[in-house]
N, C-alpha and C positions, 0 to 999 in steps of 0.2 A: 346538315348544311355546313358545308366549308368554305371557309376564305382564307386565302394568303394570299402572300406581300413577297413572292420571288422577285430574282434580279433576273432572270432568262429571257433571251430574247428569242422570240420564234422565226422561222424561214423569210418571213417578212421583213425581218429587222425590227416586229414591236416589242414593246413590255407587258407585260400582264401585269395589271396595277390591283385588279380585285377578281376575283373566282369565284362563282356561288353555284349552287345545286338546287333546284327549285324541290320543296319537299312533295310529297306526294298525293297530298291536299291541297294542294296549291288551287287555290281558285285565278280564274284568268282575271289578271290586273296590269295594266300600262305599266310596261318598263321603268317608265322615269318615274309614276310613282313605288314600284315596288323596289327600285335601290334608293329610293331615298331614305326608307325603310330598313336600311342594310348599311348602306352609308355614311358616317357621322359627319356631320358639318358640310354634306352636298347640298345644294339649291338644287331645285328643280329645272329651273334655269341653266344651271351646269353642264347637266345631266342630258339633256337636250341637246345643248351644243356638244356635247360630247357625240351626241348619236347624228347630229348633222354632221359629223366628223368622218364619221364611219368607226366612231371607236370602240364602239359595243357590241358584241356579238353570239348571237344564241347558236348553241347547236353548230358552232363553225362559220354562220355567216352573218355579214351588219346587219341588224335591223333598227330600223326608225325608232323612235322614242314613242310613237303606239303602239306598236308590237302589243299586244297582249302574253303573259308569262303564263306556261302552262304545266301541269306536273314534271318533274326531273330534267327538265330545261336546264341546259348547260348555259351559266351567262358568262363572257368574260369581257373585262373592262380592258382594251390595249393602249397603249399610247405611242410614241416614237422616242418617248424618253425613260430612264429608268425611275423606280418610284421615290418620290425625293425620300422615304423612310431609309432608304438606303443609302441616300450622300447625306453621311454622319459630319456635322463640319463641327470642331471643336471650338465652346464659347466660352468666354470670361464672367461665367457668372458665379458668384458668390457661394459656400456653399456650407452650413451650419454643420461641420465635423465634431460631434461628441465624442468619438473614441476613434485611435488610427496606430494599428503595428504598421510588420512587412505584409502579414494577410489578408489584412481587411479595415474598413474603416466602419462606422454606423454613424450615420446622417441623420437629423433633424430637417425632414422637406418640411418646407412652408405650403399650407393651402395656396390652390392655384397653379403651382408647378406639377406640368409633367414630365412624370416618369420619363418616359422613351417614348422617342418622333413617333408621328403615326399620321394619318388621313386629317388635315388639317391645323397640327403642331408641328411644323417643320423644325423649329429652333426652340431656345428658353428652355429647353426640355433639363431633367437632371443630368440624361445622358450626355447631353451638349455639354453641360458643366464638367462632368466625372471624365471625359475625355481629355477637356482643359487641363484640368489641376493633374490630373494621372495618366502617367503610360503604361503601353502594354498591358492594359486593363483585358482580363482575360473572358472572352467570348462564350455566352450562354447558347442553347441548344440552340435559341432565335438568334442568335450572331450580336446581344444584344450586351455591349460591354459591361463586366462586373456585377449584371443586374441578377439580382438570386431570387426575390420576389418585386412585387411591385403595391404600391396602392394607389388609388384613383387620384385624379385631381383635384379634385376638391376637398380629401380627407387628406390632413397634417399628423405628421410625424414620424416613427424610425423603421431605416431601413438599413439592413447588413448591403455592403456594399463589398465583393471578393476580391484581391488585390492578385490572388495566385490562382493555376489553373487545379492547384489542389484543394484550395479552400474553395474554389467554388464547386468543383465534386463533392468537397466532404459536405458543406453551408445546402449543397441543391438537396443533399442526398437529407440532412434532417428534417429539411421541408416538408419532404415527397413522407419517410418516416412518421411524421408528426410528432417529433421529440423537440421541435424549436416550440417558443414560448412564446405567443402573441397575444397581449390584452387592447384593448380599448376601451376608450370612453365614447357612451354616443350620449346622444338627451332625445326622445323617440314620443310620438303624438301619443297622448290616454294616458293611463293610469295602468302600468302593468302591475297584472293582478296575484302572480306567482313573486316569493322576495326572490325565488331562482328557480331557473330551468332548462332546460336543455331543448333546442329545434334541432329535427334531422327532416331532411329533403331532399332530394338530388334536385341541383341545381343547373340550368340550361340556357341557353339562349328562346325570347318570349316567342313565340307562332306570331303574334301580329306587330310587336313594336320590338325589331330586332336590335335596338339601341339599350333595352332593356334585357333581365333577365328575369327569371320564375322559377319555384320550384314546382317539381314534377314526384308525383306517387305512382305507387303499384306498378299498372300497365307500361306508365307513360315514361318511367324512369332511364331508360336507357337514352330517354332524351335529354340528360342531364348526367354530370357528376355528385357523386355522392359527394356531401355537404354539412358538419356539423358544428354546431354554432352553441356556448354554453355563456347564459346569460346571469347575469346577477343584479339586483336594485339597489345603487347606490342614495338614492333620496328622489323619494316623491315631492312633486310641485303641483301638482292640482291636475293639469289640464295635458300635463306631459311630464316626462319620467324620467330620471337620468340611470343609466346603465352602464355597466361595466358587462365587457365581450372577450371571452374565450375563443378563439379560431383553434379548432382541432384540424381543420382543413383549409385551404385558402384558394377558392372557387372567387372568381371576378364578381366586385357587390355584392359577397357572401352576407356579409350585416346587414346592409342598404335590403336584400331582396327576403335575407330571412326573418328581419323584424318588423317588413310589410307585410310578411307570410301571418305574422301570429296575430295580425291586427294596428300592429304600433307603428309607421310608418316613421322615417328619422325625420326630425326638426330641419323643415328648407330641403328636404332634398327635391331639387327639381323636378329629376331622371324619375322618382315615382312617386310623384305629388302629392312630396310635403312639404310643398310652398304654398298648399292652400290649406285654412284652418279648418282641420281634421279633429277640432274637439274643442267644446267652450259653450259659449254663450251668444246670443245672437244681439248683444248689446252694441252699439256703435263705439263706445270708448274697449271695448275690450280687441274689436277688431284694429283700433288705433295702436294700442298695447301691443299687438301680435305684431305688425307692421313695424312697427320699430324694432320689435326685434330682431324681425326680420334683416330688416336696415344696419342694424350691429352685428350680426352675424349672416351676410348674402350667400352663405355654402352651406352644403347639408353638414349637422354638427355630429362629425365622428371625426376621431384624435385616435393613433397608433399612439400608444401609451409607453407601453411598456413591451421588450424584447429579447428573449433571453435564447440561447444555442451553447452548444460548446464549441471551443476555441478549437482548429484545425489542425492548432500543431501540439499546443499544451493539455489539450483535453479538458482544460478546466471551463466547469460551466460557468460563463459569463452574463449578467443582468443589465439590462438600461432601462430607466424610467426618466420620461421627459416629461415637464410642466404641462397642464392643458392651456391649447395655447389662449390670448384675451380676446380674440371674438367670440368664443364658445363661453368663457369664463364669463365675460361681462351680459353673455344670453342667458344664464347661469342666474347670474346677482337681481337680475332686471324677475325673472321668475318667482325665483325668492320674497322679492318687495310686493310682488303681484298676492302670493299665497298668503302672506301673512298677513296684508291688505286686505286678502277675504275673508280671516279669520278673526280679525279685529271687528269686522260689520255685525 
């Protein structure tokens, strides 16, 4: 299945805002439910008036929002306007610079901040920032300024940011390599029972909830990126674990989807439900317990820790490590009081 985000406009004068390929399994399902499916942050409602528009179109022609979707059905979303991911407008927001030559800078994002505009984050993004503070910031393969990798929104901390079109050739190319250095901190539901180990999967986009991802074996693997993820236990808490993450690859929710894979699912992460208590006791105060902490920490707890690459012009290998930041930390302490609270009884 593919989607992108072109600027072209077809003989009409539309935009093509979304593109998808109906997979081959596809069982027949209502248009406007199966892109909401597909879509982040669409209403149904949207989606609809979109199709009373006429902006939806299978196979070349509109159809209604019942349309039913059928194997390799071509959908594409048009508009009369181009896609705003495209109108980049540069914003004055704030932006926590740990280190900055002429090549490059690494950032400290805050939870909450996205990366780069997309379907529903039009502004506030980093890109919106990194375009403020910086010119001539040099454009990734996605046209996407100075961006070398990315992490999600809700997971805090460093990101290389390229200042030249050589550092971000040399910065893509250790990526792609796997010679760049990326750890983190998560805190993941149970009791992980290995003190280390290593998950491999190929990783994909999920067949039924494509806002998610899954790993895929054997057969099914060309429906994913190979994916390898090296894990280590930094201190058991009873009920959940906190861990330290090796990225030897960096596939979209590679943590998020490979420490659901072995059982552990991360602390609050929404996107694959662990905001529901996935381990404990069915006691009323312990579900009070959980909720609060919930309440101290509202995003799933994974921290880009630590980041290390060589320098594009010096060669020298470069190191940053950042604080975990205090919602995780104070999810952390609250654990803590909790275990040792049980161990006193």
């Amino acid at each position: 299945m593919e989607e992108h985000l072109p600027a072209a406009q077809d003989s009409d004068g539309l935009y093509e805002h979304y593109a998808f390929t109906a997979e081959k399994g596809q069982q027949p399902l209502r248009i406007d439910k199966y892109l909401m499916n597909f879509i982040e942050n669409a209403t149904r409602s949207k989606i609809q008036a979109a199709a009373k528009e006429g902006s939806i179109y299978v196979n070349g022609d509109p159809v209604k929002s019942n349309y039913k979707v059928k194997p390799f059905d071509a959908i594409k979303v048009l508009f009369a306007h181009p896609p705003h991911v495209n109108l980049l407008v540069p914003e004055d927001i704030p932006i926590d610079v740990v280190y900055e030559d002429d090549d490059l800078l690494v950032v400290n994002k805050p939870a909450g901040m996205v990366v780069h505009p997309g379907h529903g984050n039009y502004s506030g993004t980093l890109i919106n920032a990194l375009t403020f503070h910086f010119d001539n910031l040099p454009n990734n393969s996605s046209e996407r300024p100075g961006l070398v990798h990315r992490i999600d929104k809700d997971t805090s901390g460093l990101l290389v940011v390229a200042k030249t079109e050589k550092a971000m050739a040399h910065l893509s190319n250790q990526f792609a390599e796997k010679t760049s250095e990326r750890e983190y901190v998560a805190l993941v539901w149970g009791n992980v029972e290995d003190d280390e180990g290593t998950i491999e999967g190929h990783i994909g986009r999920h067949p039924k909830n494509r806002l998610q991802n899954t790993v895929y074996f054997g057969d099914d693997e060309d429906k994913g990126k190979a994916a390898v993820t090296h894990y280590k236990v930094l201190e058991r808490l009873g009920y959940v674990t906190l861990v330290s993450c090796k990225l030897e690859t960096g596939r979209t929710h590679q943590i998020r989807v490979h420490m659901k894979h072995i059982g552990h699912t991360l602390f609050n992460d929404e996107r694959y439900g662990g905001e529901r208590i996935l381990k404990g006791t069915t006691f009323t105060k312990y579900k009070q317990f959980v909720d609060n902490c919930f309440k101290v920490l509202p995003r799933q707890a994974l921290h880009a820790k630590t980041l290390g690459f060589e320098h594009p012009s010096t060669g020298e290998f470069m190191r940053f490590t950042s604080e975990v930041p205090e919602d995780i930390q104070e999810c952390i302490e609250k654990w803590r009081g909790y275990t040792k609270h049980q161990d006193t009884l």
